[in-house]
HTML snippet that shows the backbone in 3Dmol.js (N, CA, C, O; Angstrom):
<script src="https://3Dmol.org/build/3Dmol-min.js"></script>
<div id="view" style="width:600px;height:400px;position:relative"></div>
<script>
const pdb = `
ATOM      1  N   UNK A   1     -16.517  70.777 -14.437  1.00  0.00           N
ATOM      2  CA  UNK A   1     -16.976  69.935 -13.341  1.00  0.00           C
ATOM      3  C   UNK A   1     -16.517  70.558 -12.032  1.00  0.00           C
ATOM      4  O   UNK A   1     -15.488  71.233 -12.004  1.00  0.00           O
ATOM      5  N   UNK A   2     -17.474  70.286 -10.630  1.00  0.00           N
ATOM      6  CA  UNK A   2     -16.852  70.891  -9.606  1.00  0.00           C
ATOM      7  C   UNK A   2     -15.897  70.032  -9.365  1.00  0.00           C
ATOM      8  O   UNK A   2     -15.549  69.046 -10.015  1.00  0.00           O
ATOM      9  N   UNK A   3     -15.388  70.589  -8.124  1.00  0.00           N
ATOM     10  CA  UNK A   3     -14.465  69.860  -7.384  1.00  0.00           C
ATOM     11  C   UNK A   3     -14.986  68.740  -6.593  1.00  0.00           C
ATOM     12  O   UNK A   3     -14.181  67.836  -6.371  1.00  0.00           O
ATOM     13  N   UNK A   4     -16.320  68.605  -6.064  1.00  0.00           N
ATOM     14  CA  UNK A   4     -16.627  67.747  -5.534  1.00  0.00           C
ATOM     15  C   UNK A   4     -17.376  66.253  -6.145  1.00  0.00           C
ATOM     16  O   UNK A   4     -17.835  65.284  -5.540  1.00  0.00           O
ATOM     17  N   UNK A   5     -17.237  66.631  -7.931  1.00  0.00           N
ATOM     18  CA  UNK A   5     -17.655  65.948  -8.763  1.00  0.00           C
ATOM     19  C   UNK A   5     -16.537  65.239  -9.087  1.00  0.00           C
ATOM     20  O   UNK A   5     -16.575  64.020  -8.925  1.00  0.00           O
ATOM     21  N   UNK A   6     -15.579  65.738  -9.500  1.00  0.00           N
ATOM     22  CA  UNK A   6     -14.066  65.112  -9.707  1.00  0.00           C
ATOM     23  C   UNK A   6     -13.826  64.107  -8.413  1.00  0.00           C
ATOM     24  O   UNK A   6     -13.380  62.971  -8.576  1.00  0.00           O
ATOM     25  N   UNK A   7     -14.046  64.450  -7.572  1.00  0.00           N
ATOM     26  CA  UNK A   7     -13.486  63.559  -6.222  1.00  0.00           C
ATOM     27  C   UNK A   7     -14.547  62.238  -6.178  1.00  0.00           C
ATOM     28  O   UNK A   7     -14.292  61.035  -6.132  1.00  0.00           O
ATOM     29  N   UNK A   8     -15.933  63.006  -6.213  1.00  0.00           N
ATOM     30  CA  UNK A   8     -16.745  61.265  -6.202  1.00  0.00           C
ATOM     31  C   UNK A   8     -16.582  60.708  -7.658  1.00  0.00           C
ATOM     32  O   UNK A   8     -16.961  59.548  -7.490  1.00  0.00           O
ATOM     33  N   UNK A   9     -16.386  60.773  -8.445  1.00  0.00           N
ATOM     34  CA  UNK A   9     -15.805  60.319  -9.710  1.00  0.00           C
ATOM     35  C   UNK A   9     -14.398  59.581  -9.651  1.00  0.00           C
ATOM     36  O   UNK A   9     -14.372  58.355  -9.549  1.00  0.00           O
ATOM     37  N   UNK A  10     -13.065  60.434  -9.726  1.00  0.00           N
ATOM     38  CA  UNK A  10     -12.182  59.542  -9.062  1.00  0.00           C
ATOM     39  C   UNK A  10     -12.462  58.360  -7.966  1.00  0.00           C
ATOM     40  O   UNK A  10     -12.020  57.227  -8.158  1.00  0.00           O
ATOM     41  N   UNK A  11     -13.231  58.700  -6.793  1.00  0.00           N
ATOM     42  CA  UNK A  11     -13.185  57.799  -5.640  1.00  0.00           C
ATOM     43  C   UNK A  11     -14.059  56.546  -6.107  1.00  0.00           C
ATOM     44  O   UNK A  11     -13.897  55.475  -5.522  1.00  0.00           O
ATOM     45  N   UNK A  12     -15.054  56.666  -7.229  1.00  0.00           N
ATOM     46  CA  UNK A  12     -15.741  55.776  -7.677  1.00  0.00           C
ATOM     47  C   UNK A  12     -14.938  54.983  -8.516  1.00  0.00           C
ATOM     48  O   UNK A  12     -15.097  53.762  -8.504  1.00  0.00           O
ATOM     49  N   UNK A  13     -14.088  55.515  -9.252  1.00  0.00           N
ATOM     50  CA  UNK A  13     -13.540  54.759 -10.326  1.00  0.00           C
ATOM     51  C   UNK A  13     -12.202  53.746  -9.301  1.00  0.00           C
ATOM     52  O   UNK A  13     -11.825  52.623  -9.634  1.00  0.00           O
ATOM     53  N   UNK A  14     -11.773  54.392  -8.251  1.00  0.00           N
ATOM     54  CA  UNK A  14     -10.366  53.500  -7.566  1.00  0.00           C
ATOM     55  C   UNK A  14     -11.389  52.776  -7.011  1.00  0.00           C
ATOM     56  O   UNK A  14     -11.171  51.598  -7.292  1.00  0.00           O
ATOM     57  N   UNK A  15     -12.533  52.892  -6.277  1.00  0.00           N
ATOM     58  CA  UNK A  15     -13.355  51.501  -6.023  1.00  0.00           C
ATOM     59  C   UNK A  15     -14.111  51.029  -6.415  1.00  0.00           C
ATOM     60  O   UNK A  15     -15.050  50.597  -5.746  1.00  0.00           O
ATOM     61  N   UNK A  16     -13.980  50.899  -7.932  1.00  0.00           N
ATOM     62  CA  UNK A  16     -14.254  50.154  -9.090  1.00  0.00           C
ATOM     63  C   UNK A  16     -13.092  49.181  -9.187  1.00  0.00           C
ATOM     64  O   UNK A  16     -13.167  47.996  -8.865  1.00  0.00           O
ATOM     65  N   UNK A  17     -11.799  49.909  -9.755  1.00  0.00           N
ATOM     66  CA  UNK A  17     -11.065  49.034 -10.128  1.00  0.00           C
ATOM     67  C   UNK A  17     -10.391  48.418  -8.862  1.00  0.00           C
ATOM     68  O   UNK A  17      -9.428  47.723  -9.188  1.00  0.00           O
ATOM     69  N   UNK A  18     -10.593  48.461  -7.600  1.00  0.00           N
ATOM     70  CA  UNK A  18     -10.085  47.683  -6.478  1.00  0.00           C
ATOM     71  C   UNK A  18     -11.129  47.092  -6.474  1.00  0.00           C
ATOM     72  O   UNK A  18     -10.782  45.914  -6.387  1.00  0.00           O
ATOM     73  N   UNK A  19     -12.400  47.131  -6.518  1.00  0.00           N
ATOM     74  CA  UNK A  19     -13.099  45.940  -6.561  1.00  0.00           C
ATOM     75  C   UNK A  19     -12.907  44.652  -7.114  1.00  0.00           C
ATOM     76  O   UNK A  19     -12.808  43.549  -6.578  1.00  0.00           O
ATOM     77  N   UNK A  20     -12.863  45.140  -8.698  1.00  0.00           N
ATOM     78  CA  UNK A  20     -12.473  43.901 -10.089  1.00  0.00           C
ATOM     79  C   UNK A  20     -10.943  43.137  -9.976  1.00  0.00           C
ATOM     80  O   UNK A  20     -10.611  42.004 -10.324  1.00  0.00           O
ATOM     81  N   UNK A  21     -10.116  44.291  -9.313  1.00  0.00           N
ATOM     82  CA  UNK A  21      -8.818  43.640  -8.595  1.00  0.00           C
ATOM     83  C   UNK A  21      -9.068  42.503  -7.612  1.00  0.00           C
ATOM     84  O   UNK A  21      -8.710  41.329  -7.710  1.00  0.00           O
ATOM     85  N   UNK A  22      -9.733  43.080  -6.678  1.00  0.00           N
ATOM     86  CA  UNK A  22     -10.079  42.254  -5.812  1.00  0.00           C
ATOM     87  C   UNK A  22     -10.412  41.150  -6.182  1.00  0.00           C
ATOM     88  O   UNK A  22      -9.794  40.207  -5.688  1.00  0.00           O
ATOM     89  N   UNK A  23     -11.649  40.820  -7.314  1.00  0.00           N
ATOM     90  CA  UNK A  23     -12.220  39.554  -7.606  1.00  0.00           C
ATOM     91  C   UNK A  23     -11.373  38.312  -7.983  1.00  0.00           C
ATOM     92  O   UNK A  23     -11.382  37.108  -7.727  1.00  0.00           O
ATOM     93  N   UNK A  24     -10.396  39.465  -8.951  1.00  0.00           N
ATOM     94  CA  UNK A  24      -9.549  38.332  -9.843  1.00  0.00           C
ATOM     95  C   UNK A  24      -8.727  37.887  -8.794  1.00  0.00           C
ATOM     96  O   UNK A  24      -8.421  36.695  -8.787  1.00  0.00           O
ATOM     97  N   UNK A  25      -8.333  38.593  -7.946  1.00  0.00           N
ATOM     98  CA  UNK A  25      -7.169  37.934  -6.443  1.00  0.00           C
ATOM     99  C   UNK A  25      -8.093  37.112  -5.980  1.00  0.00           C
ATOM    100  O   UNK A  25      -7.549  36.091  -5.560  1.00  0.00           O
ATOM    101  N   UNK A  26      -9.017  37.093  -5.888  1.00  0.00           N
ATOM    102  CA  UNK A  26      -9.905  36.306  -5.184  1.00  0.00           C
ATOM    103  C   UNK A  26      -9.853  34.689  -6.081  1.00  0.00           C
ATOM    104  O   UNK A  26      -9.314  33.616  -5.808  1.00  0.00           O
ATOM    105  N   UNK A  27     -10.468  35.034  -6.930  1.00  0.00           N
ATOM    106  CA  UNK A  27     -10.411  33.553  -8.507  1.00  0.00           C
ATOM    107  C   UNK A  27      -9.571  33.390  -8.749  1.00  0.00           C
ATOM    108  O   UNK A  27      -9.636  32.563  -9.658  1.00  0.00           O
ATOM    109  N   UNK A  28      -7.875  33.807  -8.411  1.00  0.00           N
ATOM    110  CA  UNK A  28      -6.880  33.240  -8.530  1.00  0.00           C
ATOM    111  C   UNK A  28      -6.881  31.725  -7.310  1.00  0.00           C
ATOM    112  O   UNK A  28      -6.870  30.495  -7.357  1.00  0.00           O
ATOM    113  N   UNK A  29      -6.907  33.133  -6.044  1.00  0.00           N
ATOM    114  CA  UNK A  29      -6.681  32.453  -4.935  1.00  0.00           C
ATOM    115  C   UNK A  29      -7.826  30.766  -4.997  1.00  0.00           C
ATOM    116  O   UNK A  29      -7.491  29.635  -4.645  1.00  0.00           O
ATOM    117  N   UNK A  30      -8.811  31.107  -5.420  1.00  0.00           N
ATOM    118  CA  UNK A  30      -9.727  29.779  -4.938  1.00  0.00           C
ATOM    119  C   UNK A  30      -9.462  28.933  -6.083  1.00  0.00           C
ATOM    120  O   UNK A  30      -9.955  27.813  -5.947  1.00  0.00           O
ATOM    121  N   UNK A  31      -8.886  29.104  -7.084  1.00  0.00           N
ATOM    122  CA  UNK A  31      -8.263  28.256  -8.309  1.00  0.00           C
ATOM    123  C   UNK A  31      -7.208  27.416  -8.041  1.00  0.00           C
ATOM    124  O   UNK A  31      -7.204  26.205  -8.263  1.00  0.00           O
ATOM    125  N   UNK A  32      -6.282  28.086  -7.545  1.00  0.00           N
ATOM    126  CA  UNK A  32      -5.124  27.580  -7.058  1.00  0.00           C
ATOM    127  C   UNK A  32      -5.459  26.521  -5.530  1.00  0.00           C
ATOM    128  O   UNK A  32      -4.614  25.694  -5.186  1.00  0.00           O
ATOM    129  N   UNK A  33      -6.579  26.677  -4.856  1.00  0.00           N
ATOM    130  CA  UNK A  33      -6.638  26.343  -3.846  1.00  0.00           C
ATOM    131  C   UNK A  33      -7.703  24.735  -4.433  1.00  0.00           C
ATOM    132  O   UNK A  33      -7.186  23.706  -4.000  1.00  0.00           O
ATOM    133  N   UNK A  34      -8.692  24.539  -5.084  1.00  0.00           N
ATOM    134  CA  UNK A  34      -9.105  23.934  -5.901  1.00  0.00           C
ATOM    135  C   UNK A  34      -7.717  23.205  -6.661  1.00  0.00           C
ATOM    136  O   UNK A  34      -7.257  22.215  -6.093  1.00  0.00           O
ATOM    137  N   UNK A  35      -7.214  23.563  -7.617  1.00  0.00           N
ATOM    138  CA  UNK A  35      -6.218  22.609  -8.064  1.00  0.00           C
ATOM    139  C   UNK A  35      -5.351  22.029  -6.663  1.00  0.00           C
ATOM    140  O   UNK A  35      -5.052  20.852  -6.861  1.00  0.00           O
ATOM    141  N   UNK A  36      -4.916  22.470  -5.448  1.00  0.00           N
ATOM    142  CA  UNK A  36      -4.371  21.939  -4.553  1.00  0.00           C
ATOM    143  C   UNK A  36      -5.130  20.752  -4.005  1.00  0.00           C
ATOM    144  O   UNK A  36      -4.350  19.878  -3.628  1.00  0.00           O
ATOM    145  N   UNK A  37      -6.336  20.460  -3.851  1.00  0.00           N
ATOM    146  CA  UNK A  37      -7.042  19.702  -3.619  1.00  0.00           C
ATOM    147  C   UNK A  37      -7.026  18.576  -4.975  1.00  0.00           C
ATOM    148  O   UNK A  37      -7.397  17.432  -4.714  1.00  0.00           O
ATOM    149  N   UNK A  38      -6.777  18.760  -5.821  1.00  0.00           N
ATOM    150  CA  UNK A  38      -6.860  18.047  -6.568  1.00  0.00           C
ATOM    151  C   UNK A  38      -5.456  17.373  -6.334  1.00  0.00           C
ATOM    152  O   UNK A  38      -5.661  16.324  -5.723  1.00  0.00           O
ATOM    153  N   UNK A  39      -4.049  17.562  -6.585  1.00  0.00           N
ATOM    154  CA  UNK A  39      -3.265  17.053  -6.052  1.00  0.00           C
ATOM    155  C   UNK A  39      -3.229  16.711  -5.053  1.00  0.00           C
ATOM    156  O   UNK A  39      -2.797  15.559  -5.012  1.00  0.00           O
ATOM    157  N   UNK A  40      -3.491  17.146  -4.025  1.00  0.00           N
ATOM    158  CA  UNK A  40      -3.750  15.985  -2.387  1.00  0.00           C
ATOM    159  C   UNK A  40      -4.691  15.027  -2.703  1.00  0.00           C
ATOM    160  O   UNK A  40      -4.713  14.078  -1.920  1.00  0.00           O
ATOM    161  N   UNK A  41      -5.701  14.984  -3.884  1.00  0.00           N
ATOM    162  CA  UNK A  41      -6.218  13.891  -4.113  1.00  0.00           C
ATOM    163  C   UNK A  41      -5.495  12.373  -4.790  1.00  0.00           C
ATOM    164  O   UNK A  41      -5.643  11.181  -4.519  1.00  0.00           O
ATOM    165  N   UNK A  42      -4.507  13.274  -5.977  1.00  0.00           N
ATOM    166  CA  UNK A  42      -3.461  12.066  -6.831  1.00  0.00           C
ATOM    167  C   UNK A  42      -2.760  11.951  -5.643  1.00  0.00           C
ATOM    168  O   UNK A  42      -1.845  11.147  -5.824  1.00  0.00           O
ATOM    169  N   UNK A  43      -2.763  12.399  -4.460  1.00  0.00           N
ATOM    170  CA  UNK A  43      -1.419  12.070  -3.819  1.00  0.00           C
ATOM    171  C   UNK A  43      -1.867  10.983  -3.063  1.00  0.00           C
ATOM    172  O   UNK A  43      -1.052  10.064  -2.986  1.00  0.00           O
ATOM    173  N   UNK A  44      -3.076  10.803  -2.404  1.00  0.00           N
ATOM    174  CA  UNK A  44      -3.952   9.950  -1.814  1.00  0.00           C
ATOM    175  C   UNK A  44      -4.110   8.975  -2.289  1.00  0.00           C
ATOM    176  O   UNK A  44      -3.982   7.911  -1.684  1.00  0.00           O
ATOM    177  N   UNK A  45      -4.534   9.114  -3.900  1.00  0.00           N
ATOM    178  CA  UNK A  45      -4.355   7.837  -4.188  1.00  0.00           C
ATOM    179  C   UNK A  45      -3.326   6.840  -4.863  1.00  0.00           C
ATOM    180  O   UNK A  45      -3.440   5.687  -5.279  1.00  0.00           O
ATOM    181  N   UNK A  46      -2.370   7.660  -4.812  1.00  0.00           N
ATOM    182  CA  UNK A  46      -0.943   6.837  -5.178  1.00  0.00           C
ATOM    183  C   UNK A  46      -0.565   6.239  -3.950  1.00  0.00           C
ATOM    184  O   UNK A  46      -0.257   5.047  -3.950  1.00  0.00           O
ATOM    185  N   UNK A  47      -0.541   7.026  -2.708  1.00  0.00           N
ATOM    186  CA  UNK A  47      -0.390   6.348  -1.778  1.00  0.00           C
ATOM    187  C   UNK A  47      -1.388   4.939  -0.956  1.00  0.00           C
ATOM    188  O   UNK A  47      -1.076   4.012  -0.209  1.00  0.00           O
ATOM    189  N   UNK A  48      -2.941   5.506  -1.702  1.00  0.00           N
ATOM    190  CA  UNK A  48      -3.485   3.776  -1.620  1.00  0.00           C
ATOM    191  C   UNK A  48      -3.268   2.927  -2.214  1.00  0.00           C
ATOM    192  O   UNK A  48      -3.563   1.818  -1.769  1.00  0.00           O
ATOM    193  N   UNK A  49      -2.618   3.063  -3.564  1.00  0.00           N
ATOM    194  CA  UNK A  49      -2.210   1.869  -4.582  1.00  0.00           C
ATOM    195  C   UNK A  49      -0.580   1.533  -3.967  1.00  0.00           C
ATOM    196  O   UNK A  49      -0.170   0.396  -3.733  1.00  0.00           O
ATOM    197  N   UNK A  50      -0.016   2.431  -3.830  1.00  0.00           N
ATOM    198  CA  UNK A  50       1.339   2.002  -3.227  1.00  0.00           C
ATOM    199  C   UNK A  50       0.791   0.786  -2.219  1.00  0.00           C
ATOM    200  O   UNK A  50       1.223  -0.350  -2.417  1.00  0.00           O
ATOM    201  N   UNK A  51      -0.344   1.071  -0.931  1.00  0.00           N
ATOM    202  CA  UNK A  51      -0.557   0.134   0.162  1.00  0.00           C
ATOM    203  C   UNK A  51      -1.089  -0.902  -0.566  1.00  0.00           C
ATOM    204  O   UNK A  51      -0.761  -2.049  -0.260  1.00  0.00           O
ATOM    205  N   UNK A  52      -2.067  -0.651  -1.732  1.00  0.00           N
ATOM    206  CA  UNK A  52      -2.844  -2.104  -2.025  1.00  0.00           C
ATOM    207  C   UNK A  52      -1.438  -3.077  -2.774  1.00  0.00           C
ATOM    208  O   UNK A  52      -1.394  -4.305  -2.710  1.00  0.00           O
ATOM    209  N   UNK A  53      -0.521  -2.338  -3.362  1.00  0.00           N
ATOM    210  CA  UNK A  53       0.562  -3.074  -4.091  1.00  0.00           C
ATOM    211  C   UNK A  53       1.236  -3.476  -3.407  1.00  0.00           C
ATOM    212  O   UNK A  53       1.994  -4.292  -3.932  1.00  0.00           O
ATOM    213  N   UNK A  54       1.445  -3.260  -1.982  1.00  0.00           N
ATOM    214  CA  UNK A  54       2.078  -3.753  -0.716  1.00  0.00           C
ATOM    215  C   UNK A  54       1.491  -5.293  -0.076  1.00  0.00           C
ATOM    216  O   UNK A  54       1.859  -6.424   0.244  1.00  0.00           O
ATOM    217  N   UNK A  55       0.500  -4.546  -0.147  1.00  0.00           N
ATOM    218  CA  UNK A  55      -0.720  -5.683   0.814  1.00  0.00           C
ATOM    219  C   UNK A  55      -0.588  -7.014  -0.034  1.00  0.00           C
ATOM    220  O   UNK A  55      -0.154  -8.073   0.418  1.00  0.00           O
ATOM    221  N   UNK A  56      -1.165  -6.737  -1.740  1.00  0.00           N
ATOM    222  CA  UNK A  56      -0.781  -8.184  -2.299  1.00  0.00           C
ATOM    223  C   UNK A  56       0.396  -8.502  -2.231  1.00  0.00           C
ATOM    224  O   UNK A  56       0.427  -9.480  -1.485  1.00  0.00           O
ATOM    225  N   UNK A  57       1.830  -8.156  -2.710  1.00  0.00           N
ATOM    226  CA  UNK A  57       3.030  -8.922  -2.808  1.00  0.00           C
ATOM    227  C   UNK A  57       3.054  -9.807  -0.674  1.00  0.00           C
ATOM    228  O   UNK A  57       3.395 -10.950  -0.371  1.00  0.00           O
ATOM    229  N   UNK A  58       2.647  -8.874   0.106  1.00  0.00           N
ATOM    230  CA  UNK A  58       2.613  -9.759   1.662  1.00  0.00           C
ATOM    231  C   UNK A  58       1.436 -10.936   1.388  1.00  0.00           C
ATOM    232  O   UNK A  58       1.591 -11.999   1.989  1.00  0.00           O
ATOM    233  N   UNK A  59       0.372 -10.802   0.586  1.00  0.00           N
ATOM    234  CA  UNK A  59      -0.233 -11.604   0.496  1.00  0.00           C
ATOM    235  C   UNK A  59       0.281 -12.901  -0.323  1.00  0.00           C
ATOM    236  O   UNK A  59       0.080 -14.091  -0.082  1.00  0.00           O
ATOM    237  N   UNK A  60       1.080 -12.227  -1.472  1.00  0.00           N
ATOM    238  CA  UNK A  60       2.185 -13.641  -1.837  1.00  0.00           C
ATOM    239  C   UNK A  60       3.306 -13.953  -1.354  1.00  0.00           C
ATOM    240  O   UNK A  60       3.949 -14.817  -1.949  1.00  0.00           O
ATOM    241  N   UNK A  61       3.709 -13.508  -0.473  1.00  0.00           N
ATOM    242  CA  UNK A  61       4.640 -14.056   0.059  1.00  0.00           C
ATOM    243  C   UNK A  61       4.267 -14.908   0.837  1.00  0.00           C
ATOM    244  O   UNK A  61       4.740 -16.041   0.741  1.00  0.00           O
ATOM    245  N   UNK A  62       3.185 -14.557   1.957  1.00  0.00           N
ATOM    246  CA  UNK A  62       2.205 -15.520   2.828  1.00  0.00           C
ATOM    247  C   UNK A  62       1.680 -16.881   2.124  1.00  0.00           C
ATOM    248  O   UNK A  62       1.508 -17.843   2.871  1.00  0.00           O
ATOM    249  N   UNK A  63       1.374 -17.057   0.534  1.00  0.00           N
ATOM    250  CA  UNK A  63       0.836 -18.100   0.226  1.00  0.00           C
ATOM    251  C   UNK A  63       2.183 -18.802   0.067  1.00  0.00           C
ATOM    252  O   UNK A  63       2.344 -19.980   0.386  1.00  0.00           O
ATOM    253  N   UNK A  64       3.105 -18.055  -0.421  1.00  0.00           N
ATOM    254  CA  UNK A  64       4.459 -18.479  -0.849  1.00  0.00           C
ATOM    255  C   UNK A  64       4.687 -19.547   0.080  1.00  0.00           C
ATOM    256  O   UNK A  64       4.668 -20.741  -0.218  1.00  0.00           O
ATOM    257  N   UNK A  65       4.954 -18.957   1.481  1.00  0.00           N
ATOM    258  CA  UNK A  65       5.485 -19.088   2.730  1.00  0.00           C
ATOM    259  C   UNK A  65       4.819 -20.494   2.931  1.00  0.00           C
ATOM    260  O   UNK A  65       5.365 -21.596   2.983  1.00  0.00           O
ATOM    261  N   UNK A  66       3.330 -20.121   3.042  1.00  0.00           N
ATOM    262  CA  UNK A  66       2.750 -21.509   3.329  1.00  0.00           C
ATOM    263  C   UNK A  66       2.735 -22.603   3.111  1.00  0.00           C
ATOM    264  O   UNK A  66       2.460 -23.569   3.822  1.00  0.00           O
ATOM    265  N   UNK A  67       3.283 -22.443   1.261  1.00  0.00           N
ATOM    266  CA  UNK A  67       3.529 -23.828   0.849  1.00  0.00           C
ATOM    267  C   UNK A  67       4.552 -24.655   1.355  1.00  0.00           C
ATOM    268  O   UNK A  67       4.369 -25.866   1.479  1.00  0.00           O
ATOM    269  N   UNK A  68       6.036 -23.889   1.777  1.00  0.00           N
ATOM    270  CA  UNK A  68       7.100 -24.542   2.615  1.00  0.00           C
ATOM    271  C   UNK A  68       6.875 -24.709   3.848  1.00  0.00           C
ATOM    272  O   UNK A  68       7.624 -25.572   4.304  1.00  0.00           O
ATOM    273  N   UNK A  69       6.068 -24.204   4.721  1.00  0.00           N
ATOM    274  CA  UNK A  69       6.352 -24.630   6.066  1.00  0.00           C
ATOM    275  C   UNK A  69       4.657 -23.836   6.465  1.00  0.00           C
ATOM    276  O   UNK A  69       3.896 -22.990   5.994  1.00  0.00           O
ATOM    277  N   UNK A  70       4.762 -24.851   7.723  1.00  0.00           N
ATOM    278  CA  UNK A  70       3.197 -24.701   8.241  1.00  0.00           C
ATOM    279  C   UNK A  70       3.256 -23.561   9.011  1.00  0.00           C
ATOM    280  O   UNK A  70       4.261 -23.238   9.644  1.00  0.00           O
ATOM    281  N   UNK A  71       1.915 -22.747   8.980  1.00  0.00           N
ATOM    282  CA  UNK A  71       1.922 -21.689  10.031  1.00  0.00           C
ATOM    283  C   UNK A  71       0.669 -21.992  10.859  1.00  0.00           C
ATOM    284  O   UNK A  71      -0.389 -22.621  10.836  1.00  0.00           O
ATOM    285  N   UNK A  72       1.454 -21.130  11.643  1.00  0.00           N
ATOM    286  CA  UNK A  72      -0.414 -21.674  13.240  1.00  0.00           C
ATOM    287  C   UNK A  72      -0.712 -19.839  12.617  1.00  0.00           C
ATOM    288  O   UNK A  72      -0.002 -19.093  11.942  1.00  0.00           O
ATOM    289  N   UNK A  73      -1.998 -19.671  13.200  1.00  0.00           N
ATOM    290  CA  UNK A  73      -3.130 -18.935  13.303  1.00  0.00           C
ATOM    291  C   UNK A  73      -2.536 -17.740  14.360  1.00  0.00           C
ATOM    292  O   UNK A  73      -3.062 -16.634  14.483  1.00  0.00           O
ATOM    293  N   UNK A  74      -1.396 -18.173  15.054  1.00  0.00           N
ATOM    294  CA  UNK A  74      -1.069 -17.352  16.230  1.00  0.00           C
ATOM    295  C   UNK A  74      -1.261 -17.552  17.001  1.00  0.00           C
ATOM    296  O   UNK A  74      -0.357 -17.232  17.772  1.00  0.00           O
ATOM    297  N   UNK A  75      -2.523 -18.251  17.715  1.00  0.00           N
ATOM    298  CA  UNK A  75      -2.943 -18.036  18.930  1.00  0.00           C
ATOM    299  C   UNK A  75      -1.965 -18.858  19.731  1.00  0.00           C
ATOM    300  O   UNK A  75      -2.024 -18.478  20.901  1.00  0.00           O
ATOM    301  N   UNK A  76      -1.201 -19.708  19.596  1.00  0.00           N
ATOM    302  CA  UNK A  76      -0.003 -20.467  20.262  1.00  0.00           C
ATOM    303  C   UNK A  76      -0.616 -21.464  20.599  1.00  0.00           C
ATOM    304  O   UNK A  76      -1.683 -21.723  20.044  1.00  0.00           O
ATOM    305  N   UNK A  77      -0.048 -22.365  21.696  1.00  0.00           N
ATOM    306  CA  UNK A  77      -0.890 -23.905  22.340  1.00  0.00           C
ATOM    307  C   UNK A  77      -2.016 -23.630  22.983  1.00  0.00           C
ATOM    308  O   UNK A  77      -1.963 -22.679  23.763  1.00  0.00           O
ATOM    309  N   UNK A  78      -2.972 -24.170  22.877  1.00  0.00           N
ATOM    310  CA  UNK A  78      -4.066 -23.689  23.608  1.00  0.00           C
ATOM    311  C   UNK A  78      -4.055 -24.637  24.859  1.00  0.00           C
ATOM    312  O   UNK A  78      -3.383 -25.660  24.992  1.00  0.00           O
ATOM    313  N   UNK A  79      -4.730 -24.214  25.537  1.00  0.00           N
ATOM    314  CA  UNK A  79      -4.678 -24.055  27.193  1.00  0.00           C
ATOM    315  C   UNK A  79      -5.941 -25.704  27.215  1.00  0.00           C
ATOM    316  O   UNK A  79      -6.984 -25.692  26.562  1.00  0.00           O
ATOM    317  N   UNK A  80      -5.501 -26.942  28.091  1.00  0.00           N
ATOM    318  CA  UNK A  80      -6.063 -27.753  27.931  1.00  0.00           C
ATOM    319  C   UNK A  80      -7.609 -27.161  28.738  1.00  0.00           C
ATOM    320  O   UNK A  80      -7.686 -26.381  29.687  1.00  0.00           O
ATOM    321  N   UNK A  81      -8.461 -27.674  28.167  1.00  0.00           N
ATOM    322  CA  UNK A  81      -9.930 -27.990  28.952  1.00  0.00           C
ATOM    323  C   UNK A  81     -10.082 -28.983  30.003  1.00  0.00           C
ATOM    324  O   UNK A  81      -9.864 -30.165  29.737  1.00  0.00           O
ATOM    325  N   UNK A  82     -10.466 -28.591  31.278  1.00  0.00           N
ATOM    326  CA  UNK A  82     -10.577 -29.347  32.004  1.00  0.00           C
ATOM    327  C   UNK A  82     -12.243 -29.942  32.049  1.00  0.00           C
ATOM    328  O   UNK A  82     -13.221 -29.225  32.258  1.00  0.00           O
ATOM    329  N   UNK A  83     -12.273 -31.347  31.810  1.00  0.00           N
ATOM    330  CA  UNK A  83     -13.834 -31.606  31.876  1.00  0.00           C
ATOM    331  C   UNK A  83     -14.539 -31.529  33.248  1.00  0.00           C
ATOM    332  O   UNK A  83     -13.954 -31.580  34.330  1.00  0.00           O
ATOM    333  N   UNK A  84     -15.719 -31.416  33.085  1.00  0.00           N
ATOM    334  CA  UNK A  84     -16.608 -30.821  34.165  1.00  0.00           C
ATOM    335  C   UNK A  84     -16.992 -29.208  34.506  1.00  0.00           C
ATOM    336  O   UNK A  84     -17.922 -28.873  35.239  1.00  0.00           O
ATOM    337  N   UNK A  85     -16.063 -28.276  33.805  1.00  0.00           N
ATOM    338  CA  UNK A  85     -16.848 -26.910  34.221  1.00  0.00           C
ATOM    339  C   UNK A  85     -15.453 -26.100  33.573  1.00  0.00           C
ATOM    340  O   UNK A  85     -14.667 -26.152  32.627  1.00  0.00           O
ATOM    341  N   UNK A  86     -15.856 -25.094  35.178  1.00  0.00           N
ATOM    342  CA  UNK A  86     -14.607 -24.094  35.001  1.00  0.00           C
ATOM    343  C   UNK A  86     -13.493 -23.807  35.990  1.00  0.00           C
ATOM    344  O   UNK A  86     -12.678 -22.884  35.994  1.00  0.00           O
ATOM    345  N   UNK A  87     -13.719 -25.215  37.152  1.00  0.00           N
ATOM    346  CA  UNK A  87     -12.621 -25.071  38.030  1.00  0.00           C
ATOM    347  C   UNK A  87     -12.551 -26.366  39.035  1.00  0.00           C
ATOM    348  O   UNK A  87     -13.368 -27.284  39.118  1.00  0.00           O
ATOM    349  N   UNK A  88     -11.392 -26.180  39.740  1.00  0.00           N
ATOM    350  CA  UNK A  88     -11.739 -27.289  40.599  1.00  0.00           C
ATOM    351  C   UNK A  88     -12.212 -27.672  41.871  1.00  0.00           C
ATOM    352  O   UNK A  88     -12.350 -28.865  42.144  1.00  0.00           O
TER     353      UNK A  88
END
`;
const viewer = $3Dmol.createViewer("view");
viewer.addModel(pdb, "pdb");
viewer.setStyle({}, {cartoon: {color: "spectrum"}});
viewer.zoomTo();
viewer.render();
</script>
């Protein structure tokens, strides 16, 4: 073989196998990046069940609450109405 046959031969074969290198770094990388998404997903939703498991026990405590003692709505005393309009 010449010499210039050996060289595109070698140079074909190292960018061959840096190619197929390449791929598998590649399908590692988007595998691993895929399963990461999948855990930020369990993580999401442990943390919505943590809030919904929150939300009801405040929601029983609130009925709890209610049965001993009265609660207002918040809005505080309301402001009397004066009859006839909106001023004097």
């Amino acid at each position: 073989m010449s010499r210039a046959s050996q060289i595109t031969l070698a140079t074909t074969c190292v960018t061959a196998i840096g190619i197929v290198g390449f791929v598998h770094w590649s399908q590692k990388a988007d595998k691993a990046a895929m399963h990461m998404g999948v855990i930020r997903d369990y993580e999401q939703q442990r943390i919505k069940r943590e809030r919904q498991a929150d939300f009801e026990m405040q929601r029983e405590l609130e009925q709890e609450y209610r049965k001993y003692q009265s609660v207002s709505d918040g809005g505080g005393p309301a402001a009397p109405q004066q009859p006839g309009g909106s001023g004097p």
